[in-house]
C-alpha positions in Angstrom: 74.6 -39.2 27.4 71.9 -39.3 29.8 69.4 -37.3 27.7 69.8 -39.9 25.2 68.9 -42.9 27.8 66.2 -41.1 29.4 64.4 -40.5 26.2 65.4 -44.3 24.6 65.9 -46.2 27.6 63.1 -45.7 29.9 60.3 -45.0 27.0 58.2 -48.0 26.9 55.5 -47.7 24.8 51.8 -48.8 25.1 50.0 -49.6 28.6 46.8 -51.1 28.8 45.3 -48.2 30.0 46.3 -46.5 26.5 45.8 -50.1 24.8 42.2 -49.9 25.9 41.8 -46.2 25.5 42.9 -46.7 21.8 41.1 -50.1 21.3 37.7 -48.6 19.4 39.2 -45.3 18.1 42.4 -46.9 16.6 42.4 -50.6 16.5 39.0 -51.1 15.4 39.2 -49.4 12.0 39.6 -50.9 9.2 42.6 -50.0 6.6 40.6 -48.9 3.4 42.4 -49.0 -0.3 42.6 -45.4 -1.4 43.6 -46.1 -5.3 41.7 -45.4 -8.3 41.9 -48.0 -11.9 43.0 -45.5 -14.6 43.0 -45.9 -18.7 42.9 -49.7 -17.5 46.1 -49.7 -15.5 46.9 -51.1 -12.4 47.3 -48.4 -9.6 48.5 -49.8 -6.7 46.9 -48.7 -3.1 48.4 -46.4 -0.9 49.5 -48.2 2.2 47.9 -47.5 5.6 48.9 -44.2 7.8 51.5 -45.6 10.4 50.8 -45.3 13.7 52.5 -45.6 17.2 49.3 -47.3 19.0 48.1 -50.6 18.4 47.9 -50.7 14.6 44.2 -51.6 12.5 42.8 -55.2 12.4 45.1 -57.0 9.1 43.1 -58.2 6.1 40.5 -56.1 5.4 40.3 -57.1 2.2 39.1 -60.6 0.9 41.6 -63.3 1.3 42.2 -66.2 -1.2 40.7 -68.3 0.9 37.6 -66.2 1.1 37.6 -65.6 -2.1 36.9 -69.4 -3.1 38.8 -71.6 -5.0 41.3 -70.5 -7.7 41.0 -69.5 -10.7 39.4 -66.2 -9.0 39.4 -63.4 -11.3 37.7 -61.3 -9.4 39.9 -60.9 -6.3 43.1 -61.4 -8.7 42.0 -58.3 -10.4 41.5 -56.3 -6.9 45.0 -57.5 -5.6 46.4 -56.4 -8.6 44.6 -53.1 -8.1 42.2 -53.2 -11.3 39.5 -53.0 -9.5 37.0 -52.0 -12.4 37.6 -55.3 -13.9 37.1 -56.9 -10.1 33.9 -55.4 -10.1 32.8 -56.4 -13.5 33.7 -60.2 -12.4 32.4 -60.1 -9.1 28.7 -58.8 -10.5 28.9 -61.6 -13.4 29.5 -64.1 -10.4 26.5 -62.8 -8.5 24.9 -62.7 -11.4 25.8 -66.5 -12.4 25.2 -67.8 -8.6 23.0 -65.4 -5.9 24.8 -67.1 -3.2 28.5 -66.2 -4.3 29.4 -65.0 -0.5 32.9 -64.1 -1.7 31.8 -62.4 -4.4 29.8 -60.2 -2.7 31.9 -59.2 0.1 34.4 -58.0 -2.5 31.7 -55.7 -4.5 31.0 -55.0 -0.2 34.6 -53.7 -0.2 34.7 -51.7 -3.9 31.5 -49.7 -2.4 33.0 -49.1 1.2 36.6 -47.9 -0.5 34.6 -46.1 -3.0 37.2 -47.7 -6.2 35.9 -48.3 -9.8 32.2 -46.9 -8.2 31.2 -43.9 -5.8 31.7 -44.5 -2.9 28.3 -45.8 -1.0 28.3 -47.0 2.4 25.0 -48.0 2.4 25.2 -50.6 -0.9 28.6 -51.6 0.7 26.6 -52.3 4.0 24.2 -54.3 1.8 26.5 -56.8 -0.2 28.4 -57.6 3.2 24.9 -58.2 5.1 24.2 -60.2 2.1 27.5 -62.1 2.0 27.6 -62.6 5.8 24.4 -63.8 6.2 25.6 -66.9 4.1 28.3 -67.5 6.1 31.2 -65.4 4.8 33.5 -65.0 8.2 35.3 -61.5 5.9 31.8 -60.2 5.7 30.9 -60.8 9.1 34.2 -59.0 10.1 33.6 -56.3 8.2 29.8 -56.0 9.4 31.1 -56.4 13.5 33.8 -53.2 12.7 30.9 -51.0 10.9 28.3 -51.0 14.2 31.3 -50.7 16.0 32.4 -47.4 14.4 29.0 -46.7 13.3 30.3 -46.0 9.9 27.8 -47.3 7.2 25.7 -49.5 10.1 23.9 -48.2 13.3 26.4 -47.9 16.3 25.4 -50.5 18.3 28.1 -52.5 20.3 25.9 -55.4 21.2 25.2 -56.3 17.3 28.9 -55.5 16.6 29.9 -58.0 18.7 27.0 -60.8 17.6 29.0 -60.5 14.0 32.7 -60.4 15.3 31.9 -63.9 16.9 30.0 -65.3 14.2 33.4 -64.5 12.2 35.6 -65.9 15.3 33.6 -69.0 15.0 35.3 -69.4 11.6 38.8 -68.7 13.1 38.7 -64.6 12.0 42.0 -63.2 13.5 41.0 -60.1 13.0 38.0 -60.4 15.1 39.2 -62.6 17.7 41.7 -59.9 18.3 39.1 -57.3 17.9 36.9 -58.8 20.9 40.1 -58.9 23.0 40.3 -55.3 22.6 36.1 -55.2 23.5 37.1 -57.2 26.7 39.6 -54.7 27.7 37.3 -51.5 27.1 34.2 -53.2 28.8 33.1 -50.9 32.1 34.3 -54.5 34.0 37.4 -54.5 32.1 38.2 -58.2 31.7 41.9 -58.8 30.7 42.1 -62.7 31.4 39.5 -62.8 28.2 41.4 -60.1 26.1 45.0 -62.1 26.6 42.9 -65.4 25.8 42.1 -63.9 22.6 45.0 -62.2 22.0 47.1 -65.3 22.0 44.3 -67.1 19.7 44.5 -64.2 17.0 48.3 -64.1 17.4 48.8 -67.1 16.8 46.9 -67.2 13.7 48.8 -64.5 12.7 47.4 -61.0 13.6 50.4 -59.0 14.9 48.1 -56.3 16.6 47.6 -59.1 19.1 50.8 -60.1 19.3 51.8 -56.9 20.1 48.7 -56.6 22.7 49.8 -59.9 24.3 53.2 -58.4 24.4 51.7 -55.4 27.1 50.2 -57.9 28.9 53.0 -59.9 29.8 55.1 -57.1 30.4 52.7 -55.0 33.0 51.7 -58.6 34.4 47.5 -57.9 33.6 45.4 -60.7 33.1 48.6 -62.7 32.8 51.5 -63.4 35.0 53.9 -60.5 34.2 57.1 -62.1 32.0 59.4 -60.3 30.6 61.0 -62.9 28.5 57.2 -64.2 27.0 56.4 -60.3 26.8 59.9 -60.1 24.5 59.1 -63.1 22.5 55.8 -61.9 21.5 57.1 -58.3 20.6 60.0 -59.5 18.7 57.8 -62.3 16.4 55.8 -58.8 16.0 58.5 -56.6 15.3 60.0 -59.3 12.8 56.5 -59.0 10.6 57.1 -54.8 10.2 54.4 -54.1 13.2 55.5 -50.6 13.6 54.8 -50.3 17.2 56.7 -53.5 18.4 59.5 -52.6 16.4 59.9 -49.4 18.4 59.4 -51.2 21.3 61.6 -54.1 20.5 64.1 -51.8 19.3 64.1 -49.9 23.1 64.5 -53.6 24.2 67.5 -54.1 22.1 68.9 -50.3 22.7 69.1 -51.2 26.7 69.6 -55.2 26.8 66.4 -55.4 28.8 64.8 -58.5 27.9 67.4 -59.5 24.8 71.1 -59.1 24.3 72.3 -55.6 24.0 72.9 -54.2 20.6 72.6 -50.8 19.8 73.1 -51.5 15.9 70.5 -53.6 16.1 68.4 -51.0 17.5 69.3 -48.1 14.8 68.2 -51.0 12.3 64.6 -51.5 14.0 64.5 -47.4 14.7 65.0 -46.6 10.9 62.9 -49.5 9.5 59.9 -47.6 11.7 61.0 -44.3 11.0 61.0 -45.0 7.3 57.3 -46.2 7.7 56.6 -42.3 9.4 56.6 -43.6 13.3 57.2 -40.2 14.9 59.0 -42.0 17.8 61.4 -43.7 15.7 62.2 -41.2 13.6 62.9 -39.2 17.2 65.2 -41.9 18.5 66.7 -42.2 15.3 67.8 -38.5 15.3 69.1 -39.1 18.6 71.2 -42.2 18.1 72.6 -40.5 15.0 73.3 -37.2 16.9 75.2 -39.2 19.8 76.9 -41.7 17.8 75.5 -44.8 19.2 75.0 -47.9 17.6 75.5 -45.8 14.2 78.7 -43.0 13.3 77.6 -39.6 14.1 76.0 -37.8 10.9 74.6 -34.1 11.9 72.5 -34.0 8.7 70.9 -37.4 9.5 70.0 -36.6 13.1 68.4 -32.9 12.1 66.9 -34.7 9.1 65.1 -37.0 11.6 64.4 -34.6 14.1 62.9 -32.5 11.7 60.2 -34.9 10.5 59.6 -36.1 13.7 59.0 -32.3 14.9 56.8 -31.9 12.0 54.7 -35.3 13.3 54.4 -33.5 17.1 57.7 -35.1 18.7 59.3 -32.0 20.6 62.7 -32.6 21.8 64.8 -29.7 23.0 68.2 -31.4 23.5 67.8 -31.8 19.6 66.3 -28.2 18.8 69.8 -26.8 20.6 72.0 -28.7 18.7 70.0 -27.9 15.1 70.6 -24.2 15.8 74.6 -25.1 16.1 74.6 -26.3 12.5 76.7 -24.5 9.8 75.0 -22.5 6.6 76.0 -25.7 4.4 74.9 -28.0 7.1 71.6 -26.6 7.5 71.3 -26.7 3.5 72.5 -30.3 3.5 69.6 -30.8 6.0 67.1 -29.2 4.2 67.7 -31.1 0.9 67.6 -34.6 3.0 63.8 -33.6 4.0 63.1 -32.8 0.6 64.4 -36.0 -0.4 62.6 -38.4 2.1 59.7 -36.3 1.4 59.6 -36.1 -2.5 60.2 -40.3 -1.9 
């Protein structure tokens, strides 16, 4: 059994060395909607690509309470994903009042995802400039992560910044935790800011920085290291689906390190990630059903696992020597499973 503890119990996720490394590339971009309004039915929008590094900034999208005061047809027709008709609305309201903020950070959004128009970067650019500059804290957001990534704006990290704290001003979780990441991937790396901001953004609800404040604690930088706060902040991120901390957590749970031991309750975490495509779970899941633990042994479950997780770059040999021991009907068995979770 000590293959499966090296790869489960000692893997521990993000540093933040990694945290900062991925900090512009990965956990500055923004989640785009990828669905199109067809014969006037609602087509939902494909959900983000999971990742095992800090996951995007939540809420790139208008929220209600950006959106102004209900009845809002306009952003009820883009969360229902009839985004034609939210772009019909949206112009009548800029139309009817040339300062609608929210109203133009949503047509902002239709031109950046490229949904009910073509996609234009540079109009999208325009509405949020427009919206932002009247105080919308989405817009402003939005603006702050587009001269960051230079997509649509001018890559400029000074002006991105200027915007992310106008929209922290307003409370922005998203950017608060943004600017944490900034602080971390400055040339004088300043982690006593990041964690400051972290724990703001967390506790308004961004689970990127709850996860980010969980590294912190645990490798004791810009914080006093404690594993008990670090595994408080990864489980109440792990309980809200944040794929990394749930792999993470899950580890936690696997060897009792920081929580009480339960290998069930691992499995559980493992499989919820590994149903949302985490590589690493779906790697430890294999493994956990190929040993047994915390779940009964099932051949075609592990190989199913190990296979998709293989496909995703995970390379395990223990697991590659016991797929080639499988029987005709066993590798058949596999082979429908993938096809399966695939076709799902």
């Amino acid at each position: 059994m000590k293959a499966l503890q090296a790869t489960i119990g000692l893997t521990s996720g993000l540093s933040t060395a990694r945290l900062a490394v991925c900090g512009v590339a990965v956990c500055l971009m923004i989640a785009s909607a990828s669905a199109q309004e067809a014969d006037g039915e609602a087509v939902k929008p494909a959900p983000p690509a999971a990742s095992d590094a800090a996951a995007p900034s939540s809420s790139p999208s208008p929220s209600p309470e950006s959106a102004g005061p209900p009845p809002d047809l306009a952003f009820g027709a883009f969360q229902r994903g009839l985004f034609l008709t939210a772009l019909e609305e949206a112009l009548k309201r800029v139309k009817e009042n040339p300062d609608d903020a929210p109203a133009m950070t949503l047509l902002g959004e239709l031109y950046r995802d490229g949904v009910s128009v073509r996609r234009d970067l540079t109009e999208a650019m325009r509405w949020y400039k427009l919206a932002a500059d009247r105080g919308d804290r989405q817009a402003q957001f939005a603006l702050g992560i587009a001269h960051l990534n230079g997509s649509g704006a001018a890559k400029d990290r000074k002006v991105a910044q200027d915007w992310l704290e106008k929209a922290v001003a307003q409370d922005h979780a998203g950017a608060l935790y943004n600017l944490g990441v900034l602080a971390i991937d400055a040339e004088l790396q300043d982690f006593p800011r990041a964690s400051g901001m972290f724990r703001k953004a967390a506790d308004l609800g961004d689970m990127d920085a709850a996860y980010g404040l969980a590294v912190l604690y645990r490798e004791g930088t810009g914080v006093p290291r404690d594993k008990a706060e670090s595994v408080k902040w990864l489980k109440r991120a792990a309980d809200e689906r944040h794929i990394a901390a749930m792999v993470e957590y899950a580890i936690v749970l696997f060897n009792g390190d920081g929580a009480e031991k339960s290998e069930v309750g691992a499995v559980k975490l493992f499989a919820k990630a590994a149903q949302a495509n985490s590589p690493i779970a779906q790697n430890r899941l294999a493994r956990l059903y190929a040993a047994g633990r915390g779940v009964k042994a099932n051949a075609v479950e592990a190989m199913k696992w190990h296979i998709l997780a293989r496909a995703n770059g995970v390379k395990d040999d223990w697991l590659d020597s016991r797929l080639v021991t499988l029987s005709p009907s066993e590798r058949l068995a596999v082979e429908e499973a993938v096809q399966r979770y695939i076709g799902n």
